[in-house]
N, C-alpha and C positions, 0 to 999 in steps of 0.2 A: 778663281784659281783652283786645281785639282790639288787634294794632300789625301793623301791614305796613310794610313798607320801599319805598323809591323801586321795587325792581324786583319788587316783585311787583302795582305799579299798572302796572308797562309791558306796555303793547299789548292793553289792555282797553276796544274799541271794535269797535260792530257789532254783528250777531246773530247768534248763536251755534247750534251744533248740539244737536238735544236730546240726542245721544249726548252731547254734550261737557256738558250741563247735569246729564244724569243722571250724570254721573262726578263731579261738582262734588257733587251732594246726597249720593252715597254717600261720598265722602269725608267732608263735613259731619256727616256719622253716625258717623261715627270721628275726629271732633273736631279736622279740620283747617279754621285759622280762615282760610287761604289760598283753598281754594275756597269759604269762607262768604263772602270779599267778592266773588272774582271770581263767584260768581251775584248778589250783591246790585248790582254793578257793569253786569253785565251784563242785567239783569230793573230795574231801581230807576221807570226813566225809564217805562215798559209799565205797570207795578203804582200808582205812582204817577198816573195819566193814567186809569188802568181807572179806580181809587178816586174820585179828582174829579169823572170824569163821571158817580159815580153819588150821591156825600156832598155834591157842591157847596159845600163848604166846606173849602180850601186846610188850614187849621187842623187838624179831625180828619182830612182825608186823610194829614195826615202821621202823623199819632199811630197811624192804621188800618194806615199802612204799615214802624211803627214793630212795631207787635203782630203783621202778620203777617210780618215777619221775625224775632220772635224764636220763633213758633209753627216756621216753616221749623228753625229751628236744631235745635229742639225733638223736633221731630218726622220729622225725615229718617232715624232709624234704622227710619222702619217704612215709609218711602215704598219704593212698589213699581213699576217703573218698567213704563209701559206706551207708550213712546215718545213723553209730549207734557209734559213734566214742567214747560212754560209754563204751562200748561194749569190744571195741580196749583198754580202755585205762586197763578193768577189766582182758581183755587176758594176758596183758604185766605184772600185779599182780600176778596173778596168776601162770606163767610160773617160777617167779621169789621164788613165794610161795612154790613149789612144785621142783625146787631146795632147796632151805634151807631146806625143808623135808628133802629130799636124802640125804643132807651133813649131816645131825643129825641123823639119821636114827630113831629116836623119839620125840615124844611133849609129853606134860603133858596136858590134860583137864582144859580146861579155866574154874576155879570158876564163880559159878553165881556171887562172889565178885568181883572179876576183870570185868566180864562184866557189871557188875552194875556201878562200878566208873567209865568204859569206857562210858557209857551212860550217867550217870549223869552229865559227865564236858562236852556231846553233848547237853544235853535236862535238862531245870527245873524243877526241880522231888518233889514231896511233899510228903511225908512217905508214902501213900495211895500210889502211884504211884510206889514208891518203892518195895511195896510189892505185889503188883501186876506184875512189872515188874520179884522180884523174881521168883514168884509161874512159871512166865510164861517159863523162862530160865530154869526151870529143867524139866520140861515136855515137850516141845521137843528135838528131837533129829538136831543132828550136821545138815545132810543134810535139816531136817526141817527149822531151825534157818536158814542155808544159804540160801534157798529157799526164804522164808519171805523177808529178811533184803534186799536181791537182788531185788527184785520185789517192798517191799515198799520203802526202802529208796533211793535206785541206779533209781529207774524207769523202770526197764529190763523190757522187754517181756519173757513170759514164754518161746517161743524158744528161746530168745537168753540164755535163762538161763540155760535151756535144752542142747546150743550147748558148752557155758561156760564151765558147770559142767561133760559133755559127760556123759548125761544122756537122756533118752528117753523123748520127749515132756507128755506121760502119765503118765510116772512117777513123773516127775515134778509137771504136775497141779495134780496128787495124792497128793503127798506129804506137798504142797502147803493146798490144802485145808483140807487136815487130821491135820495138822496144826494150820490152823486158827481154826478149830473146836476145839482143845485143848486150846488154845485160850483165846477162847469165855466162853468154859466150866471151863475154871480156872479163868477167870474173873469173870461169875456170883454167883461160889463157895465163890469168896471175898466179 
């Protein structure tokens, strides 16, 4: 059973180094349950956000992110660290994502409502912020939103995001910035 104590939640905020995430998983391979929370603490809000914009369903995104963290635990004594170990940890989401697809053989469109509560219990939102957020959530598209949320929230590189989604690096920064432009233009419309 995992327990942490008050000071090992203190000062676990921000993004992190992949050096410092890579020391996190090799200790995790030697069975310290201190860096298993401080990357799950540090990676949750990323993996969890990758997950939904692709399961559209709050539900199995947790459950997906429930499975690919205990695959992380699992499996960090053979991770080999090649400097992107976000990267690693969004692969193992994703794989896991993209089974429950197959097993359902459909999802439903994630409401701009469910994304917005997802958001809100991540981020302090004040009405103005809210509706802004809405306006922004229907006007891109799925790959758009995933592109974004990966790039700003996750930290990715546009290749890695590129090799993530097995999509072209072009398409990517396309899509990326046709994005932020919609954006922008939904924003200054508010």
């Amino acid at each position: 059973m995992l327990m942490w104590t008050a000071d090992d939640l203190h000062g676990y905020n921000g993004r992190r180094l992949p050096e410092e995430m890579d020391d996190w998983i090799y200790q995790i391979a030697q069975g310290n349950e201190q860096a298993f929370y401080r990357l799950y603490e540090a990676t949750r809000s990323s993996v969890y956000g990758f997950v939904l914009s692709i399961i559209k369903n709050p539900h199995d995104a947790e459950d997906i992110m429930q499975e690919t963290y205990i695959s992380v635990y699992q499996s960090a004594i053979s991770y080999q660290s090649h400097g992107k170990p976000m990267a690693w940890l969004l692969r193992i989401a994703r794989n896991f994502t993209f089974l429950k697809l197959r097993d359902k053989k459909k999802h439903h469109a994630l409401s701009a409502e469910e994304m917005e509560q997802w958001l809100c219990g991540q981020y302090q939102l004040d009405q103005d912020d809210k509706l802004v957020l809405e306006a922004a959530l229907n006007i891109l598209s799925d790959e758009e939103r995933q592109i974004i949320s990966l790039h700003s929230l996750s930290g990715l590189k546009h290749r890695e995001i590129a090799d993530l989604l097995n999509l072209k690096l072009t398409t990517v920064l396309s899509k990326y910035h046709r994005g932020l432009k919609k954006l922008k233009d939904a924003i200054r419309e508010v």
